[in-house]
Every structure is written in structure tokens, then in C-alpha cells.
TORTOR-85326 format. One record per residue (C-alpha): residue in three letters; residue number from 0; x negated, y negated, z negated. Coordinates in steps of 0.2 Angstrom, whole numbers. Example, Ala and Ser with C-alpha at 12.3 -4.5 7.8 and 13.67 -1.06 7.14 Angstrom:
+-----+-----+-------+-------+-------+
: res :   n :    px :    py :    pz :
+-----+-----+-------+-------+-------+
: ALA :   0 :   -62 :    22 :   -39 :
: SER :   1 :   -68 :     5 :   -36 :
+-----+-----+-------+-------+-------+
// end
This chain:
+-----+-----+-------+-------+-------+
: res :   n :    px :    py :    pz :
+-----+-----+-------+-------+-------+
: UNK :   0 :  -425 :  -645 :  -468 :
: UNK :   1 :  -417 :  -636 :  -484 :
: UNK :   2 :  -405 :  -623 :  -480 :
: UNK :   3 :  -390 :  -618 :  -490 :
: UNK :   4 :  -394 :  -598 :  -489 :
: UNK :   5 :  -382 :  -587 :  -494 :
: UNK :   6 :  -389 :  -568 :  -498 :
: UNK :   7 :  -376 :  -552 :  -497 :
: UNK :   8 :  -383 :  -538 :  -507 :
: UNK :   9 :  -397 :  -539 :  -520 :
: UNK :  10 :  -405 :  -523 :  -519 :
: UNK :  11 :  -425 :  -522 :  -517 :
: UNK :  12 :  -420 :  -528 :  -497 :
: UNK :  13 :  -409 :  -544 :  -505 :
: UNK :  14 :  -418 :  -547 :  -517 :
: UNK :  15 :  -436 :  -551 :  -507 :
: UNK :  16 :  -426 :  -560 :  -495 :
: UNK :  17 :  -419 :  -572 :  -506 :
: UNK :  18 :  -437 :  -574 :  -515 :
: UNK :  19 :  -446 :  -577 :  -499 :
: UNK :  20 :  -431 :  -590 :  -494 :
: UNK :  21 :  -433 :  -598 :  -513 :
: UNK :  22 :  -452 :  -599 :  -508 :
: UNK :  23 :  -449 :  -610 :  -493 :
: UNK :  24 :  -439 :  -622 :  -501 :
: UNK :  25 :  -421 :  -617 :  -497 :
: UNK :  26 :  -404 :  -617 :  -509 :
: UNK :  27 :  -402 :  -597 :  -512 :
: UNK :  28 :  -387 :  -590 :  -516 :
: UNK :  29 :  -385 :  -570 :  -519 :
: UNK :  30 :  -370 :  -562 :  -519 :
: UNK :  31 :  -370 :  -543 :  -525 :
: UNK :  32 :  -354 :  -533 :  -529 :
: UNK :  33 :  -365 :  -521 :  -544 :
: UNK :  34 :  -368 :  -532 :  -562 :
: UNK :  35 :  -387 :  -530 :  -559 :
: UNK :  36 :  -401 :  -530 :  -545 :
: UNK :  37 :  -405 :  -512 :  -539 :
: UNK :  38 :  -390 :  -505 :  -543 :
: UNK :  39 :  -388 :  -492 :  -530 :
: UNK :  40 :  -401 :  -487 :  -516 :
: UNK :  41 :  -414 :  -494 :  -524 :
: UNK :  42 :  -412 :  -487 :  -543 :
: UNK :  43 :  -420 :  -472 :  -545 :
: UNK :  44 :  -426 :  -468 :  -527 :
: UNK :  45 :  -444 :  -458 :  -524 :
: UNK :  46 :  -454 :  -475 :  -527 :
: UNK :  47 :  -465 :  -468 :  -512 :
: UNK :  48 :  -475 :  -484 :  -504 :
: UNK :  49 :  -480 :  -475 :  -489 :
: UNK :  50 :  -483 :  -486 :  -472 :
: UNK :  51 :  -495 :  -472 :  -465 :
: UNK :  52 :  -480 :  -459 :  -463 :
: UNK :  53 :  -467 :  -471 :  -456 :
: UNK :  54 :  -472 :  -468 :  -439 :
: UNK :  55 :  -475 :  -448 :  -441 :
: UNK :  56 :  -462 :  -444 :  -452 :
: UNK :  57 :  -447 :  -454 :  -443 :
: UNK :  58 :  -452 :  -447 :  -428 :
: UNK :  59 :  -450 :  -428 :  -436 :
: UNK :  60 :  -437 :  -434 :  -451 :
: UNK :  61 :  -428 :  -420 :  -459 :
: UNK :  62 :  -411 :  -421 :  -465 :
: UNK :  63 :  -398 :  -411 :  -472 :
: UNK :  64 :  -379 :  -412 :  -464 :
: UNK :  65 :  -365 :  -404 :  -473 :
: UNK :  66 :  -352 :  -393 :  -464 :
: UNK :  67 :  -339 :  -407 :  -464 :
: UNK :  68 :  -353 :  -419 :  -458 :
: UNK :  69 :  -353 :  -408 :  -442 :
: UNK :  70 :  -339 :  -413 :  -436 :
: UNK :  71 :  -333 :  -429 :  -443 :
: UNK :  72 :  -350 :  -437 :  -440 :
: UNK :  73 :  -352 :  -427 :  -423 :
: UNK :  74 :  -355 :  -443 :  -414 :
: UNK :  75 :  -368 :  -450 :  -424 :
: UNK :  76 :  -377 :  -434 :  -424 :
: UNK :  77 :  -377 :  -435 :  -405 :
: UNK :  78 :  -384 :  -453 :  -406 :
: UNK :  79 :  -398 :  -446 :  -418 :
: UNK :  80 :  -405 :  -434 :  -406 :
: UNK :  81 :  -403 :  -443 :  -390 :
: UNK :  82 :  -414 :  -461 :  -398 :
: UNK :  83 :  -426 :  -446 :  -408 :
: UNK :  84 :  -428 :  -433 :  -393 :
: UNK :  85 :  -446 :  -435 :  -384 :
: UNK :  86 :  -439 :  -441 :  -367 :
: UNK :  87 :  -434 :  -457 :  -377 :
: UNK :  88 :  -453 :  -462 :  -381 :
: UNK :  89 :  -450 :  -470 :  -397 :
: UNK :  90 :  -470 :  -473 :  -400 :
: UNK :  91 :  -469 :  -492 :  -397 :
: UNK :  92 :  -456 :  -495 :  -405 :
: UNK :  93 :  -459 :  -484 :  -418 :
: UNK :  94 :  -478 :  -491 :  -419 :
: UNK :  95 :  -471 :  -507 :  -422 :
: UNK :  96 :  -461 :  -500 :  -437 :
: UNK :  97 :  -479 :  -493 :  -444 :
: UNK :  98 :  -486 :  -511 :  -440 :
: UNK :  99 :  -471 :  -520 :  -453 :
: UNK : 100 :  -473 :  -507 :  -464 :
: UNK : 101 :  -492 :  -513 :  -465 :
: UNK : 102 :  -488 :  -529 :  -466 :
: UNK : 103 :  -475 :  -527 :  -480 :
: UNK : 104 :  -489 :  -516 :  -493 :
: UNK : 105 :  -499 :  -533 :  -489 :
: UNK : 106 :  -486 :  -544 :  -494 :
: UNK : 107 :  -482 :  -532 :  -508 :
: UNK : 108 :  -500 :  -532 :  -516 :
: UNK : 109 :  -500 :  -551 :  -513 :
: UNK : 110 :  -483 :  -554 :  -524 :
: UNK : 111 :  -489 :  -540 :  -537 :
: UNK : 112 :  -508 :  -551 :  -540 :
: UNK : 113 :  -500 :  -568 :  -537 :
: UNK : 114 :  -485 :  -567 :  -547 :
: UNK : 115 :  -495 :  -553 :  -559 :
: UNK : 116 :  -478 :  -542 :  -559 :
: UNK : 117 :  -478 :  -527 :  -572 :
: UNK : 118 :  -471 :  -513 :  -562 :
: UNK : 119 :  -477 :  -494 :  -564 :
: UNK : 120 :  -485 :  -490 :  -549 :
: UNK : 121 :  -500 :  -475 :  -546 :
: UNK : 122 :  -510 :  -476 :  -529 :
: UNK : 123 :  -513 :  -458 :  -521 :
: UNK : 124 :  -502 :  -446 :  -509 :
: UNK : 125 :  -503 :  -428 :  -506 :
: UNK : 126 :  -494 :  -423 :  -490 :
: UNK : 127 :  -493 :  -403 :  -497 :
: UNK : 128 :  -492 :  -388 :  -484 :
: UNK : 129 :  -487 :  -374 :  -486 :
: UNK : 130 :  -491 :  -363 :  -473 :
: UNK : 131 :  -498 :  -362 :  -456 :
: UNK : 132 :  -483 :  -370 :  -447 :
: UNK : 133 :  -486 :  -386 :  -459 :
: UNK : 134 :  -504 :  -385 :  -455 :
: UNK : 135 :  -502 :  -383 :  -439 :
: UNK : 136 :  -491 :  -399 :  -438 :
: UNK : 137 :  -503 :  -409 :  -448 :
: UNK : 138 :  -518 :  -407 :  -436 :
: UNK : 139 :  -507 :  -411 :  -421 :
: UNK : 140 :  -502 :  -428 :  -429 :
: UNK : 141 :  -523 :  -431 :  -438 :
: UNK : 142 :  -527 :  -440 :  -423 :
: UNK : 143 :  -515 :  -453 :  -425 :
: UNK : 144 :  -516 :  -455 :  -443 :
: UNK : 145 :  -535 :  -454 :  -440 :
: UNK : 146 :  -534 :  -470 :  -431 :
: UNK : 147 :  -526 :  -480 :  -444 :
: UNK : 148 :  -542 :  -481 :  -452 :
: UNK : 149 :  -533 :  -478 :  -467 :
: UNK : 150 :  -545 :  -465 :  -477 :
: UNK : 151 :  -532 :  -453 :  -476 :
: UNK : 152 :  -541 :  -432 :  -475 :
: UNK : 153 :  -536 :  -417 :  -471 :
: UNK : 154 :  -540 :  -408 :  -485 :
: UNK : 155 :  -539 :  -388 :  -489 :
: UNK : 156 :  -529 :  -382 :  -504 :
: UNK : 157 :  -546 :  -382 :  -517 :
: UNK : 158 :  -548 :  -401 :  -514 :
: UNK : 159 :  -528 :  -404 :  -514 :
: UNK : 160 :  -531 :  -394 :  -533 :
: UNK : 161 :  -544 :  -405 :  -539 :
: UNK : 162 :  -534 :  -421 :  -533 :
: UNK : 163 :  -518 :  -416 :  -542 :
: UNK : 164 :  -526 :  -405 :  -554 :
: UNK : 165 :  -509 :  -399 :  -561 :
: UNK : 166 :  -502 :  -391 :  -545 :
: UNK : 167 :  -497 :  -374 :  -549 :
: UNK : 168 :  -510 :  -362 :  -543 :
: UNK : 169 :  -497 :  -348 :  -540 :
: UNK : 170 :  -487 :  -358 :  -528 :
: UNK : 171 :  -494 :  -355 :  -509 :
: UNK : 172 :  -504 :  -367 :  -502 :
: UNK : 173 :  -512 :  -372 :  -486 :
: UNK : 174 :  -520 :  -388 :  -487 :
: UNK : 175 :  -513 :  -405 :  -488 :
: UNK : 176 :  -517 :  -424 :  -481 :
: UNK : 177 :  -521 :  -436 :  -495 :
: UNK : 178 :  -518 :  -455 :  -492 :
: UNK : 179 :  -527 :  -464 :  -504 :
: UNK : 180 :  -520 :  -480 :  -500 :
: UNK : 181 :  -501 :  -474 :  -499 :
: UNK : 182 :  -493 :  -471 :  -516 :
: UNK : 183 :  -480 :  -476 :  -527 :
: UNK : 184 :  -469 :  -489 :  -537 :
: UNK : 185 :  -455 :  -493 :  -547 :
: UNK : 186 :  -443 :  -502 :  -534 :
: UNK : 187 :  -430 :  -507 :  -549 :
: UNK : 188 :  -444 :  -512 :  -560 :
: UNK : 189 :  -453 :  -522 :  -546 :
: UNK : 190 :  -435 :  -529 :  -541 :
: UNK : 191 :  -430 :  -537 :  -558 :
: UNK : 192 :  -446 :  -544 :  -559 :
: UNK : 193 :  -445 :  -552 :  -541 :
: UNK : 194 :  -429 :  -556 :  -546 :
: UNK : 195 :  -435 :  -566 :  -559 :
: UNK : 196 :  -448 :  -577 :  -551 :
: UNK : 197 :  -433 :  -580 :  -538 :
: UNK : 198 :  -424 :  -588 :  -552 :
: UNK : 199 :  -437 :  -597 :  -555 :
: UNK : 200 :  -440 :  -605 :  -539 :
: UNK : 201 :  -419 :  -610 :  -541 :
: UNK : 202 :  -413 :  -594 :  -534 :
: UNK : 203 :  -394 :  -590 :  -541 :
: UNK : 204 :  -387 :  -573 :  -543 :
: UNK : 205 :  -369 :  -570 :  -544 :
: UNK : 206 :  -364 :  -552 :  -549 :
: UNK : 207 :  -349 :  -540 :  -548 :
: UNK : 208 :  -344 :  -552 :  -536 :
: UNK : 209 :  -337 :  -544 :  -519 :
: UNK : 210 :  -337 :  -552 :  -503 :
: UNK : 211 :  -324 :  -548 :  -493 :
: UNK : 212 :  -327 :  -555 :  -476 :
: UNK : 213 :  -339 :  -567 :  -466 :
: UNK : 214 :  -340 :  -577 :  -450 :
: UNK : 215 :  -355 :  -585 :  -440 :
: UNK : 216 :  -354 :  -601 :  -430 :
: UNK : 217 :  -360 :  -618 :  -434 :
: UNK : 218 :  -353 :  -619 :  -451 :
: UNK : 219 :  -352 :  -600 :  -455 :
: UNK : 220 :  -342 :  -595 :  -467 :
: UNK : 221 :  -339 :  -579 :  -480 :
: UNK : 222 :  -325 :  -579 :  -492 :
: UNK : 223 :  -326 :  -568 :  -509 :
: UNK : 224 :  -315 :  -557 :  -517 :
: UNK : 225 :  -309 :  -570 :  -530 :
: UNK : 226 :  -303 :  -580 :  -512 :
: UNK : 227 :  -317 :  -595 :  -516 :
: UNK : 228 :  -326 :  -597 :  -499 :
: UNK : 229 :  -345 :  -608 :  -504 :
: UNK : 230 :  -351 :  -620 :  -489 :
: UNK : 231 :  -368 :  -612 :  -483 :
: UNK : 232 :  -380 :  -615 :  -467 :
: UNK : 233 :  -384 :  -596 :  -466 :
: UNK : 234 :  -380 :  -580 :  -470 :
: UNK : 235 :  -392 :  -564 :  -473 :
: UNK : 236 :  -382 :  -549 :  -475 :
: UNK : 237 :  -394 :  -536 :  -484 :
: UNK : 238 :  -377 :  -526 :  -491 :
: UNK : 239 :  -382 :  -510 :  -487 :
: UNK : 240 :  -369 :  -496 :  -487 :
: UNK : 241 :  -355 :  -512 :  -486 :
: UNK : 242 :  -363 :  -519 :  -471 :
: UNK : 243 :  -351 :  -508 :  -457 :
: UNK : 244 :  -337 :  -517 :  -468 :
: UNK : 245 :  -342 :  -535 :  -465 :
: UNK : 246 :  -348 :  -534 :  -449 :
: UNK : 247 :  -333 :  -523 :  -439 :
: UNK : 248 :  -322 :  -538 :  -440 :
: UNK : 249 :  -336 :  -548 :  -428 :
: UNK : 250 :  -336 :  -535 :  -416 :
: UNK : 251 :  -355 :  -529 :  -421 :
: UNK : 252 :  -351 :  -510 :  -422 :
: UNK : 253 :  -368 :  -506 :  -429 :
: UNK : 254 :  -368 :  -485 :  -431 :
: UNK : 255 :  -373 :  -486 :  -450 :
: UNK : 256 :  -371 :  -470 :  -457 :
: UNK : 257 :  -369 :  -463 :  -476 :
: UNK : 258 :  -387 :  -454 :  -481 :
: UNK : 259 :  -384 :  -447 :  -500 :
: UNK : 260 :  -400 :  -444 :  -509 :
: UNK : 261 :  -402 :  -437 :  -528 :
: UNK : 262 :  -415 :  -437 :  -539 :
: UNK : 263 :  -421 :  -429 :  -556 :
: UNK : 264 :  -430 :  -441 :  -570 :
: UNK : 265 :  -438 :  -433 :  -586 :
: UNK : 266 :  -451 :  -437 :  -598 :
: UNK : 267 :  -468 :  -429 :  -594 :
: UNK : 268 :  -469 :  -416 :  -608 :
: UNK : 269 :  -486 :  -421 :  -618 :
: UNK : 270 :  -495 :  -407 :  -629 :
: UNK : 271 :  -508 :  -413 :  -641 :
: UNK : 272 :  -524 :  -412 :  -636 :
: UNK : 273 :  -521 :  -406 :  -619 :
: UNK : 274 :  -517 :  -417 :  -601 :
: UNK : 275 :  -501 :  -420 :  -597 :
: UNK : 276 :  -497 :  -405 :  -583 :
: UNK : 277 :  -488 :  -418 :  -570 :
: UNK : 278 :  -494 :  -427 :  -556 :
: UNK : 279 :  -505 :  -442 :  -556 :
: UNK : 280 :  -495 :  -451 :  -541 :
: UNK : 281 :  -485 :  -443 :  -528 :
: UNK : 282 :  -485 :  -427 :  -519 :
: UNK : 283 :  -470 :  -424 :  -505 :
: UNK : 284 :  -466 :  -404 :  -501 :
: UNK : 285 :  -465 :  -407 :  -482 :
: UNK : 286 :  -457 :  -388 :  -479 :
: UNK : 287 :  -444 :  -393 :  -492 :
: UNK : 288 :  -442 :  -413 :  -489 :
: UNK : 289 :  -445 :  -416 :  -509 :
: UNK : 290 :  -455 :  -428 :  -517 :
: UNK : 291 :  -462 :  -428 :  -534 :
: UNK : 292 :  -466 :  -445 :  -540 :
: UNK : 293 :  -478 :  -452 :  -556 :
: UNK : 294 :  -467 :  -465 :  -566 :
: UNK : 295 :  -476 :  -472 :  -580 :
: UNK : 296 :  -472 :  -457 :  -593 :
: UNK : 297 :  -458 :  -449 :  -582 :
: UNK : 298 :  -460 :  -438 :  -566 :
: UNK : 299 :  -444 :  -440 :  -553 :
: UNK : 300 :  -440 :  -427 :  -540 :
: UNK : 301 :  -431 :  -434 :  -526 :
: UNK : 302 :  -423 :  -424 :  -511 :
: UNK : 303 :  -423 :  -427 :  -491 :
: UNK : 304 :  -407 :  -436 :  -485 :
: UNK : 305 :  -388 :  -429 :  -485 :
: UNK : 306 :  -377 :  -430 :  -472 :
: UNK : 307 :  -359 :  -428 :  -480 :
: UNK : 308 :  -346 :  -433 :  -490 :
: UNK : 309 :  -351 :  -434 :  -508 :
: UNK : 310 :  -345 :  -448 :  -518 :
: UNK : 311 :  -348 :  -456 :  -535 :
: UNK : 312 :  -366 :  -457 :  -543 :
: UNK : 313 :  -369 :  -439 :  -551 :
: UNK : 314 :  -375 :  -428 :  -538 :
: UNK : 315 :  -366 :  -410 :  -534 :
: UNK : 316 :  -377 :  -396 :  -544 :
: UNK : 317 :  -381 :  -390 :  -527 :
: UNK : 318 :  -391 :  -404 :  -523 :
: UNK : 319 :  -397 :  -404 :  -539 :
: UNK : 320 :  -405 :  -385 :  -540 :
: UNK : 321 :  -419 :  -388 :  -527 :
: UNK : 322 :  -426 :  -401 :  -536 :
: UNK : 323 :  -427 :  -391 :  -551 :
: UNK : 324 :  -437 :  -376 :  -542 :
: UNK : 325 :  -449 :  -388 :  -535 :
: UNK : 326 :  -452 :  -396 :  -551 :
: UNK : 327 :  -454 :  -378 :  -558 :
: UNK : 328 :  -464 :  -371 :  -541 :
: UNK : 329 :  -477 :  -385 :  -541 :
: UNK : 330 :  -478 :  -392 :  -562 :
: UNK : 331 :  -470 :  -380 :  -570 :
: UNK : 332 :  -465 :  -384 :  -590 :
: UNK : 333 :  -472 :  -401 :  -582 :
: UNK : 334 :  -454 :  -411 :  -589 :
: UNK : 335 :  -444 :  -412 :  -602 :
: UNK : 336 :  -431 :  -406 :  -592 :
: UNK : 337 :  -416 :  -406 :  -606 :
: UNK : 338 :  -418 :  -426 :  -607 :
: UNK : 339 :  -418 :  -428 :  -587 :
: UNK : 340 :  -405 :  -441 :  -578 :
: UNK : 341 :  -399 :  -438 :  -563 :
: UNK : 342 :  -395 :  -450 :  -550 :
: UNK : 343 :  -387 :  -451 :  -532 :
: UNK : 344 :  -388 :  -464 :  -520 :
: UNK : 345 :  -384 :  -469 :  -503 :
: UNK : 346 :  -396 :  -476 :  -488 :
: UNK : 347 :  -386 :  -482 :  -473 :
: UNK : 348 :  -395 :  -477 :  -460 :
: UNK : 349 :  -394 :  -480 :  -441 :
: UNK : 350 :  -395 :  -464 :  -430 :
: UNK : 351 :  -414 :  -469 :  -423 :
: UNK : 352 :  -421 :  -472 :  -442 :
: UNK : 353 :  -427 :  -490 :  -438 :
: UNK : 354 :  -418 :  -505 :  -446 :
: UNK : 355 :  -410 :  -519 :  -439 :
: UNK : 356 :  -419 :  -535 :  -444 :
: UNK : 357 :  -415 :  -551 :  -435 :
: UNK : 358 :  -400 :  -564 :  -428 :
: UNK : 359 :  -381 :  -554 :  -428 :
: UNK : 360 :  -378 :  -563 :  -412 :
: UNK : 361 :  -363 :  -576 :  -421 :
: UNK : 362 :  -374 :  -593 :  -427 :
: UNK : 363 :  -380 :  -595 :  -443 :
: UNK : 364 :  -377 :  -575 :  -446 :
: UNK : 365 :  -394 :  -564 :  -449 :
: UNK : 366 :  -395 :  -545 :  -454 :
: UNK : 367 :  -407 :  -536 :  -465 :
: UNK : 368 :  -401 :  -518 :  -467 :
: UNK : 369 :  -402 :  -501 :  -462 :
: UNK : 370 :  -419 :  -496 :  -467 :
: UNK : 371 :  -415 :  -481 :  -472 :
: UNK : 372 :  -426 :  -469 :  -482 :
: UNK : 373 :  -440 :  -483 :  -479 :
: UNK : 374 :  -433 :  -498 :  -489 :
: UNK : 375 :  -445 :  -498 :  -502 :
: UNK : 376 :  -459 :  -498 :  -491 :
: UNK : 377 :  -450 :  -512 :  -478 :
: UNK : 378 :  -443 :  -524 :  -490 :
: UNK : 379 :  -455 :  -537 :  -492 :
: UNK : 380 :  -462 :  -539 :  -473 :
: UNK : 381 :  -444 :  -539 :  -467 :
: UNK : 382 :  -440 :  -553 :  -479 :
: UNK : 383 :  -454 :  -563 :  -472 :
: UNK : 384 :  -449 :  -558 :  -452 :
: UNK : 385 :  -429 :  -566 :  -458 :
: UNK : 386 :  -433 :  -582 :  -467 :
: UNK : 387 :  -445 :  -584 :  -452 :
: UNK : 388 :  -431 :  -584 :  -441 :
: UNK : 389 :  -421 :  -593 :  -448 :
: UNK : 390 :  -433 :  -607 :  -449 :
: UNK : 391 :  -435 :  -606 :  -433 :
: UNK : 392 :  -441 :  -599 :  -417 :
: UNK : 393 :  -460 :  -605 :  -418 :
: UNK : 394 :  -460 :  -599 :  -436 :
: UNK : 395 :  -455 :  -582 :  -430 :
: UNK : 396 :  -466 :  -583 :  -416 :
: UNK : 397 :  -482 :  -585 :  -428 :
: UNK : 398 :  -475 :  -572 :  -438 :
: UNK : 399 :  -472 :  -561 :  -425 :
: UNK : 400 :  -491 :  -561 :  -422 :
: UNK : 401 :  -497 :  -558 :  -437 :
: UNK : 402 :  -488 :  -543 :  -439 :
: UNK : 403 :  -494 :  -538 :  -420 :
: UNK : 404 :  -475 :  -536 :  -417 :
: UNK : 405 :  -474 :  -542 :  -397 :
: UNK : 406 :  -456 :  -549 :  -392 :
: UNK : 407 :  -452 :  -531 :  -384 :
: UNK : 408 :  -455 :  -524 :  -402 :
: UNK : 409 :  -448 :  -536 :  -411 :
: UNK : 410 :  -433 :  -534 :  -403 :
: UNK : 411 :  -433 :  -516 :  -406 :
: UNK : 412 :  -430 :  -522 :  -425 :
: UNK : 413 :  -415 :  -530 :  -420 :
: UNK : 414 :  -397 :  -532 :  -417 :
: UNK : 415 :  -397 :  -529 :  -396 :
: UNK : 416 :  -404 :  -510 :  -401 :
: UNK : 417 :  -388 :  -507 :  -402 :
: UNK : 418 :  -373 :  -512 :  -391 :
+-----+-----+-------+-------+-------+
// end
């Protein structure tokens, strides 16, 4: 049966939806407030692909809260450390996350052969340690990595050198793990050109158009900003940071928080007849929480999550100076750092880090949101899970094994997470 689908949000989350629903046949019908795809989270994140890390580095995530975040995100805070403390046992669900995570590169590599998308995109990782205390944390989480079968190693600071052959050989360093088959990609490239082939497949995107509220039931409804309300079947909300807004008025109170992220994007400076001194993929500074990303002929440095109040979509010069002495500490003279943009972005995250994929409880409403830092790496499995459901039960039941996601786990990715 064709569905009239209508898409909230047309990020790299949104966007994969509404192609995977275009796929199967359905009327799609995007709705995004921005005058382009990718136009906030997803425009000039990390570009880290990385399902091996989803697990380990959720469980241990770092993030930085302001002093005003202290106290007028106390409760949020207090949510995060009661669903992250050990005596929670996130593993299952959290092993499930690793699983979609799997799933999504699959579904990622599938779309980038089938559809032969032109996106910049590098494999290779380098977890870099600094000192003993990283080292020490990397070896008490190898076995688990280990057993992904993944060809990830444990590698001392002479191999890291030779497999990033630019690092800066002043700059302390341990050892590193090096995922081979993590690495990284253009998100707003690869959305664009997703976007494209949704079109395609009769897909319709309507931008800087707001929707102002929806509603569930057996003939939901949602109603714009211009006071036009379309007939649709379904509704997938994928809006990201406006999410909280739409769904407070159904009574679904879904603890999304404001995570600000920056990053730095510069040319890779090339001398003639010498190698460029960036990186070949992606390296992440675990003491620090920065990544350095390969881009095509640019290199982005990208900073761990901000808990606080910044607004607009130029970063503080706060946030921005760490990102610089990494640049500098790891590849230095690496950028041409007087043609660098700078961009800020937010990621609505829920305080246990996982995402709330599934039925909102009211008919005919579905969510797709709250995936954090991990969006990039979620979108195209998560897109498959939602227009699975929404096809119906024995549809998401089939998909639900193929992703080895039981119905516990599953329903750790959905709505009854929280209350």
C-alpha cells in the first residue's frame, strides 16, 4: 500500500529516511525549516564513519558543560550519570547501538556502489594516546574491540608514525588503535547526492518552511508556519534540535538536550615537490576529545560536545582555540589556516547517548532523532529500521533480525526509554 509520508527535518537523518521511503514506493514529502539539506548538524561535522567506537566511546563520552549549564541543565546532567553510571549495565543496549551502527556502514557502502555517489571519503582511523592513562584505557577495552573481528590493532607510536606519516614527531605519544575499516565522509556531500536520487524516485522537498505543530491518530496531521496543514498517512519527525518543540504539546517530554559542537575547515597547505603534511583519514585526540578529519584537499578539526548556551552559527574564540593547538600540536604548518571557516552546530542529545528510533506512541507518528554525536554513522540503518515499521510489524520483525536487534534491544532504540 502507498503511503503518504511526510519527513520533518532534512538533515543526513531526513534525508535517508525519506530516500529509503521513496525506495519502497511511498509519496514523500520533506519538510525542513533551512533552504537546503544539511544545513545545521550535519554541515560541517567531523565526517567520522566510525561503528567500532559507538559502543566504547558512548560508554566513556566526554563532554564539556559551561558554568551556566551547571545549573540550568542540572537535571539533565543527573539523567546522564544515572543511565551512563556502571550499575546501569548499559552493554546490551549499547551492543545493540554497535550492531545498527554495523548495519548502517553496510547500507552506506551499498548506496555509495549502487547509486555510484561522489562524496569525499578516506578509510583509516587512529585512536591517538597520549600517555599512559589513554594506554591503559585502550588495553582494558582491546578485548571487546578485538572481538569485532574488525582488523582494528593496538599499535605503538612508530607504527601510528608510519600510518599517519605527518604526525608531528615532537608531540607525545604512546601508542594508538587504528581501525582500518572505520573512517571518514562528507555527510553534506553524501546528503545532497542522496538527496538527489530521492527526488528522483518522486521524493519532494520543501524548504524554509517551518512546521509548527503535529498530531497522531488515524488521520494525523501537522500544520506549517504559512497555516496549510497537507493530508498525510505518516509522519517521521527527524527535526532534530526542533524535535522538543513539536512533540511537548503530545505529552512526549523526550529529555533532548542542546550539544554545541565547532569545527575548523582549511585548505591543506601543498609545497611543490613535497607531500602534503596533513592527515591521510582521520585521527581523534582521545585525551583532548578532537578529531582531525581528511576532506578532499581540506583537513577539519572538530571539538567533543558543549553543554551551554551558545547561540548563532560562529563559534566563541574559546571553543575555537583548542582546535587550533591541535591542528598546530599534531600537523603543524599542516593548513592554510587564514582561509579556515569556522562552523558551530547543534546535536540534540538524550542524556544516555542513544537515539530514539521507532513509533511516538500517537498513530501514524514515528521518530528518528536524538543520535547525537553518532548521526553520521546511524542515519542510513535507522532509516531502514522506520520505514520498516511503518510498513508493518512483520517488515520490522525481519529487519529486526537482520540487524541482530532482539525485541528487548530494539526497544531500547525507542520511544518507552523514556517515560
Amino acid at each position: 500500500m502507498t503511503l503518504r509520508v511526510a519527513v520533518i527535518g532534512a538533515g543526513v537523518v531526513g534525508v535517508a529516511t525519506a530516500y529509503e521511503l521513496a525506495a519502497a514506493g511511498h509519496e514523500v514529502t520533506v519538510f525542513e525549516r533551512r533552504a537546503s539539506v544539511a544545513g545545521e548538524g550535519s554541515f560541517a561535522n567531523s565526517g567520522v564513519l566510525a561503528p567500532a567506537l559507538v559502543e566504547t566511546r558512548l560508554a566513556h563520552a566526554a563532554l564539556h558543560v559551561g558554568l551556566t549549564a551547571r545549573f540550568s541543565q542540572a537535571g539533565w546532567l543527573w539523567q546522564r550519570w544515572r543511565t551512563r553510571r556502571p550499575a546501569a549495565d548499559p552493554g546490551k543496549t549499547l551492543a545493540a547501538l554497535r550492531r545498527l551502527a554495523l548495519a548502517s556502514r553496510r547500507r552506506l557502502l551499498h548506496l555509495t556502489r549502487q547509486l555510484q555517489l561522489d562524496y569525499e571519503q578516506t578509510p583509516g582511523l587512529l585512536l591517538l594516546l597520549r600517555g599512559e592513562r589513554e594506554l591503559k584505557a585502550a588495553r582494558h577495552q582491546w578485548p571487546e574491540l578485538e572481538a569485532l573481528d574488525m582488523g582494528a590493532a593496538l599499535v605503538d607510536a612508530e607504527r601510528a608514525r608510519q600510518l599517519e606519516p605527518s604526525l608531528h614527531g615532537a608531540t607525545a605519544l604512546a601508542g594508538a588503535l587504528h581501525l582500518p575499516q572505520d573512517g571518514v565522509g562528507n555527510a553534506r556531500q553524501f546528503t545532497h547526492l542522496l538527496k538527489a536520487h530521492a527526488q528522483k524516485l518522486g521524493a519532494r522537498f520543501v524548504f524554509d518552511t517551518e512546521v509548527k505543530a503535529v498530531r497522531g491518530g488515524v488521520d494525523p496531521e501537522l500544520q506549517l508556519a504559512t497555516g496549510e496543514a497537507p493530508s498525510v498517512d505518516r509522519i517521521v519527525v527527524c527535526a532534530g534540535a526542533q524535535a522538543r518543540r513539536l512533540l511537548l504539546p503530545l505529552g512526549l517530554k523526550l529529555p533532548l538536550a542542546a550539544v554545541h559542537a565547532c569545527s575548523v575547515t582549511a585548505p591543506v597547505r601543498h609545497l611543490d615537490g613535497l607531500p602534503d603534511q596533513g592527515p591521510k583519514a582521520a585521527i581523534i585526540d582521545e585525551r583532548n576529545g578532537i578529531t582531525i578529519s581528511r576532506l578532499g584537499q581540506r583537513v577539519r578539526v572538530s571539538s567533543r560536545g558543549h553543554l551551554g548556551a551558545d547561540r548563532g552559527a560562529v563559534p566563541a574564540n574559546a571553543r575555537l582555540k583548542p582546535l587550533y593547538r591541535a591542528l598546530e600540536e599534531w600537523f603543524p604548518a599542516a593548513a592554510i589556516t587564514r582561509e579556515a571557516q569556522h562552523w558551530q552546530g547543534i546535536r540534540p542529545t538524550l542524556p544516555d547517548g542513544l537515539p530514539v528510533v521507532g513509533p511516538a506512541g500517537p498513530a501514524g507518528l514515528w521518530l528518528n532523532l536524538g543520535h547525537g554525536e553518532h548521526g553520521w554513522t546511524l542515519a542510513c540503518a535507522s532509516a531502514q529500521v522506520v520505514r520498516a515499521q511503518i510498513e508493518g510489524d512483520t517488515a520490522a520483525a525481519a529487519l529486526a533480525d537482520e540487524l541482530a536487534l532482539g525485541g528487548g534491544d530494539l526497544a531500547c532504540l525507542r520511544l518507552d526509554r523514556w517515560p
